[in-house]
C-alpha positions as MATLAB code, in Angstrom:
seq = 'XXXXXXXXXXXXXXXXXXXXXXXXXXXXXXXXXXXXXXXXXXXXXXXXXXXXXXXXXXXXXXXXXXXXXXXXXXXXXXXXXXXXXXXXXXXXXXXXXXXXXXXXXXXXXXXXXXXXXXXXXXXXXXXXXXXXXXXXXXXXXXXXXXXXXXXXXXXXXXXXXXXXXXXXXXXXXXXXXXXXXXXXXXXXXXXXXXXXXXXXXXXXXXXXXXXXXXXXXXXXXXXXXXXXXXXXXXXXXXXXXXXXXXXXXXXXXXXXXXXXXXXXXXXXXXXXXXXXXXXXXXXXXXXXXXXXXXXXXXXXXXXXXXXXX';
ca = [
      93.512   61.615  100.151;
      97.050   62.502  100.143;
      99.037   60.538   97.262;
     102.694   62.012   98.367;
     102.442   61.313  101.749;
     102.474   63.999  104.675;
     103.539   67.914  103.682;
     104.226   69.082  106.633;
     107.397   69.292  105.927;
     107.377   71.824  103.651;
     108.109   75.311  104.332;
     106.891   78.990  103.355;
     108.551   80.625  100.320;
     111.742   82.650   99.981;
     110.303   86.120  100.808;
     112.836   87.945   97.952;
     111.185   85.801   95.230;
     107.699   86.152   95.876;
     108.399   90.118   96.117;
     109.408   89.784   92.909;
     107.033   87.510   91.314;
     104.269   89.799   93.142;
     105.490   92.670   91.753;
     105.797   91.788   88.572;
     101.904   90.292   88.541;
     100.645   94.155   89.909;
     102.440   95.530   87.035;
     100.477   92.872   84.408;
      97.482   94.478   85.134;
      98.328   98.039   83.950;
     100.381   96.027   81.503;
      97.012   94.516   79.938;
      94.620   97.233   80.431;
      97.343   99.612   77.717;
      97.892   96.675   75.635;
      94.445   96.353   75.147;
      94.531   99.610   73.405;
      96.115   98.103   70.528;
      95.130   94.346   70.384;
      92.274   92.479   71.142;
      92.042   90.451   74.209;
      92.497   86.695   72.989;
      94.942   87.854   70.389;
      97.271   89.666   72.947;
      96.659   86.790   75.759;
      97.727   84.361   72.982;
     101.278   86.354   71.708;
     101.882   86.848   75.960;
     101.646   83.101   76.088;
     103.809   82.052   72.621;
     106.458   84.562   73.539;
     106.921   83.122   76.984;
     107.039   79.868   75.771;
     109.673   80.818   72.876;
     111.770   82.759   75.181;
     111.755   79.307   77.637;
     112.246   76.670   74.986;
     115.348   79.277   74.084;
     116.479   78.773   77.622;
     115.806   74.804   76.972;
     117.996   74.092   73.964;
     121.108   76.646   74.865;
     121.234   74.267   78.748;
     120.579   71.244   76.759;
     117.128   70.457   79.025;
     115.822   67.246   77.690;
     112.162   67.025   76.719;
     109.528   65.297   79.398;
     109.120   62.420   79.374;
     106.167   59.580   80.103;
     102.267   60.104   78.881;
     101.355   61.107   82.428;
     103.931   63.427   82.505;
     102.498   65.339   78.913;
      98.993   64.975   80.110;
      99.799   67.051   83.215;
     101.686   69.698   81.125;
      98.723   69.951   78.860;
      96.325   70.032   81.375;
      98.169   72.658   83.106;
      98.782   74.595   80.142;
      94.668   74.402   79.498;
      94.347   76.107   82.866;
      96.638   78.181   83.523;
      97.280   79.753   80.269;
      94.179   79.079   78.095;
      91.297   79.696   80.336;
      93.289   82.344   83.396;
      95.177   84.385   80.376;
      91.718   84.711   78.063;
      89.540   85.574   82.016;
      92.100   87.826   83.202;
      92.568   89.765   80.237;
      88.763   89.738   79.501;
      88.170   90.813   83.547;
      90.568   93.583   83.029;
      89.355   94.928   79.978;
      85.622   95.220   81.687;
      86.390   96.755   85.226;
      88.716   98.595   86.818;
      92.260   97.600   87.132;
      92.243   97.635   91.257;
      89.483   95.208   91.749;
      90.136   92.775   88.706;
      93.916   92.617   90.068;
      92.331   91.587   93.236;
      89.612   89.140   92.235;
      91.990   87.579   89.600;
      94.296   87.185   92.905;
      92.017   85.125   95.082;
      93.620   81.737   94.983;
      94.972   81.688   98.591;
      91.408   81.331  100.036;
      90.063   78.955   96.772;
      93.353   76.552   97.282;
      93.232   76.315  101.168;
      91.005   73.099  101.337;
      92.367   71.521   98.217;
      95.759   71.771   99.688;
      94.257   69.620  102.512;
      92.480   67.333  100.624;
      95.129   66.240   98.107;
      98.509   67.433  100.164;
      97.383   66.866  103.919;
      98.644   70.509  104.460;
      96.669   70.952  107.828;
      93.986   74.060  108.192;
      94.091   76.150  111.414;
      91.458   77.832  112.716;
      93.408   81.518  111.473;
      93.125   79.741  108.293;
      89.836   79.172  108.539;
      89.084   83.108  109.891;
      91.547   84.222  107.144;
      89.697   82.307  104.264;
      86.310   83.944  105.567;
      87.468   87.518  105.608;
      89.373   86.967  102.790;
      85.852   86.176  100.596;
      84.266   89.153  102.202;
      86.898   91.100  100.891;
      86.024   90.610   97.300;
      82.940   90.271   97.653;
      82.875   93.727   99.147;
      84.879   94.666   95.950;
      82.926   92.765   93.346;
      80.079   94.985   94.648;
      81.940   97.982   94.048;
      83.224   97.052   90.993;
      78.641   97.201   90.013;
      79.213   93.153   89.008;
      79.015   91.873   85.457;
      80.924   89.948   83.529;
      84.321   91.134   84.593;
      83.629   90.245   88.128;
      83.123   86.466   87.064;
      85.787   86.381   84.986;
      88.498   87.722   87.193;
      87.379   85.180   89.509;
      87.584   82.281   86.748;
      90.941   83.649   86.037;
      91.764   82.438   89.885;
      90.191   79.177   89.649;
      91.982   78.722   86.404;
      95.483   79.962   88.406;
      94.686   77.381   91.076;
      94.086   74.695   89.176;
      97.459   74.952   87.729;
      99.233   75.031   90.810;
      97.809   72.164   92.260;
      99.045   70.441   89.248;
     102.435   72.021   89.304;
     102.905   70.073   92.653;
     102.041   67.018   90.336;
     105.150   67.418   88.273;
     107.774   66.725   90.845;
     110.793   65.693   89.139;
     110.075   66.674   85.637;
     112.781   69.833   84.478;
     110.705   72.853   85.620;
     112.098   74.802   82.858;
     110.810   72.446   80.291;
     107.469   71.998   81.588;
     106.469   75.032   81.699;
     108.216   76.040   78.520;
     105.356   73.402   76.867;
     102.751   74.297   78.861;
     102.886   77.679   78.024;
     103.595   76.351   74.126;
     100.440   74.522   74.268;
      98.337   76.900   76.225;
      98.746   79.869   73.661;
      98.488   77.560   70.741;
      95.061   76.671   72.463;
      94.345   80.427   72.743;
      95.701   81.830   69.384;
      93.290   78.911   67.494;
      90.613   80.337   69.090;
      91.447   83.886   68.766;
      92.347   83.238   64.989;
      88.329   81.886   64.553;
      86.694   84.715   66.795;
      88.946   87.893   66.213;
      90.454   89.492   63.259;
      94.267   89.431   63.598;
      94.135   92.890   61.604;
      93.113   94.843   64.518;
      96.556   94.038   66.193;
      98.430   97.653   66.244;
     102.120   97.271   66.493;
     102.672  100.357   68.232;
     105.917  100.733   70.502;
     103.774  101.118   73.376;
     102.106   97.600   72.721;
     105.422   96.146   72.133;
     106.638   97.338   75.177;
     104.162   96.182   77.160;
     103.892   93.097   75.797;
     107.330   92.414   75.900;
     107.363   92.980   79.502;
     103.933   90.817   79.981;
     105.505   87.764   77.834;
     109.262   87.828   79.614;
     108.878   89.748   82.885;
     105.504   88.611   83.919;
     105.110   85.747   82.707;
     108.225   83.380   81.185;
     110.284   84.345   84.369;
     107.533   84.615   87.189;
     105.671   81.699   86.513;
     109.411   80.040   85.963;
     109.949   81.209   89.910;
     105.899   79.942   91.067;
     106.638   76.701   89.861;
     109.638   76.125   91.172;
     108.300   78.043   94.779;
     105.307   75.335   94.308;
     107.194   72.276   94.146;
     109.022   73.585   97.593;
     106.475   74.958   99.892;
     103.343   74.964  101.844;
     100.961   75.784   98.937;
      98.385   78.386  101.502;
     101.450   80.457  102.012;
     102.954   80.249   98.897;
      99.442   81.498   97.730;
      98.873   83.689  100.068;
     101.635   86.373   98.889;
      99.256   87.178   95.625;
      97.176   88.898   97.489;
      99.892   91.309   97.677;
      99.032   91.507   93.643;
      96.097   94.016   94.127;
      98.378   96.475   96.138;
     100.621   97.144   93.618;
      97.933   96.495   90.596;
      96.005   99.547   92.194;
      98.764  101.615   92.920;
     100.353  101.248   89.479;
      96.614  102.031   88.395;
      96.743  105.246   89.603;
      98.854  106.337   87.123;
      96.027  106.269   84.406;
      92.556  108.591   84.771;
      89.747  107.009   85.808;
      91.053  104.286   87.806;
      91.049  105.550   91.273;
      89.263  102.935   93.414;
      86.030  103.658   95.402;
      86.278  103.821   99.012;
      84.474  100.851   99.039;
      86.099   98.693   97.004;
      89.230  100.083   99.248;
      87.807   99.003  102.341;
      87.174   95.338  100.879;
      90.945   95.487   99.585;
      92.034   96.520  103.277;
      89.943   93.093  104.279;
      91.971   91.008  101.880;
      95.534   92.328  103.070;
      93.709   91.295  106.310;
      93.192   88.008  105.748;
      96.871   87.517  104.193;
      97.596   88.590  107.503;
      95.845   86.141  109.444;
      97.285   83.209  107.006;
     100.661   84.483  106.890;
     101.232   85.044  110.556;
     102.774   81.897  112.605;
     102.179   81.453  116.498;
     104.743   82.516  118.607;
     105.772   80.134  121.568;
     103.854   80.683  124.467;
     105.266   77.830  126.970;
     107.333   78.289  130.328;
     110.897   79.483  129.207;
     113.491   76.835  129.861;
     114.861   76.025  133.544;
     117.723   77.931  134.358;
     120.783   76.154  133.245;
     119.474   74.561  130.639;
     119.491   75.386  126.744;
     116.859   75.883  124.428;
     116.719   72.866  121.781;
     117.630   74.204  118.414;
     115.277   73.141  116.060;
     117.918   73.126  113.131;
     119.862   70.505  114.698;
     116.909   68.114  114.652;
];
């Protein structure tokens, strides 16, 4: 099944965006686990959401971006904004609030080895057999760290955060040709609208604290990590081959554990580093392209130059 044809074609990410967008996902996680000192966790993954979508539909009506348009075109949005705001924001946040920060940055991260054979299936994006070896040591990895982490609940949420996250992306691929800005100005619109009904029937918008620390951090959650990253994924989605656009998260759980260090408590066990050290392996292994290995060209001759083809 592959409804757009052959994506071969496509290439890997800019490398100075996805440092970015990487970056600024580590920092969410200490981000969430301080704001969740002041606010409970639908309530804050709701305002994350509303901001980011205020801040976009800001960006919207000063460039004059028209609205979507077509019923397929909203149903996508919505169902992207169901996905990859309702149920990932309300996982993660609930994953980080029950384990540490290390191994629910890298279990909420683990959507390069759940969207390799989806990619496939709906893209024709072809799986090589480092792929394949990457995807296996890649799930070893967290499981190794889901086991250090003793289980529970935050374990399976984390992970439903990255089935949520992939789900989204695969339908960011969907929207080609719709104003990027726009649709995920709505999505994330609808998505926290989703989220703040609920919270509003489960938890008591009272317990919000509007301290300057949860301001701060939510300020940098709702613009930083979220309006202006996302803004960048999508846009990195709708260009590239979708395992290696993927497969830079698992940079995430580097700098979500490093920046965790900087509270008590939250230095990993060595074996949830180990199983950390076997997902940066398996990025490795996806990430890594063949080099040539053929006879060099006959003397005299020039090598073809593949950007003249």
């Amino acid at each position: 099944m592959n409804p757009e044809g052959t994506d071969q074609a496509r290439g890997a990410p800019r490398q100075a965006i996805m440092l970015g967008i990487t970056a600024a996902w580590g920092l969410c996680f200490l981000a969430i686990r301080l704001g969740l000192q002041d606010a409970p966790v639908l309530w804050f993954a709701a305002l994350r959401a509303l901001i980011a979508a205020a801040a976009l539909l800001l960006l919207c009506l000063v460039q004059g971006r028209a609205l979507p348009r077509g019923l397929r075109t909203w149903a996508l949005i919505t169902l992207m904004g169901l996905t990859n705001v309702t149920v990932a924001f309300a996982a993660m946040f609930a994953g980080t609030a029950g384990m540490a920060i290390g191994a629910a940055a890298v279990l909420a991260n683990a959507q390069p080895l759940l969207i390799i054979v989806p990619a496939w299936w709906l893209y024709g994006e072809s799986i090589s057999a480092r792929t394949v070896a990457g995807i296996g040591l890649g799930f070893a990895g967290l499981l190794v760290v889901g086991l250090a982490s003793g289980g529970g609940s935050g374990v399976w949420l984390s992970l439903l955060a990255a089935a949520a996250v992939t789900a989204g992306t695969l339908t960011a691929r969907s929207l080609a040709g719709t104003d990027l800005v726009a649709a995920s100005a709505w999505h994330f619109l609808i998505g926290g609208a989703l989220l703040a009904g609920t919270a509003a029937a489960r938890e008591p918008v009272q317990a919000i604290h509007w301290t300057p620390q949860f301001l701060t951090v939510l300020l940098f959650l709702s613009l930083a990590g979220t309006a202006a990253a996302f803004l960048a994924w999508f846009t990195e989605a709708a260009r590239s081959r979708l395992d290696l656009l993927t497969a830079w998260t698992l940079l995430v759980p580097v700098i979500g554990t490093a920046a965790s260090l900087l509270l008590p408590g939250e230095r990993p066990p060595p074996l949830a580093v180990a199983g950390i050290v076997l997902v940066l392996g398996s990025l490795w292994l996806v990430l890594r392209r063949p080099t040539a290995t053929g006879p060099p060209p006959p003397r005299g001759t020039k090598a073809s130059d593949p950007s003249r083809r």
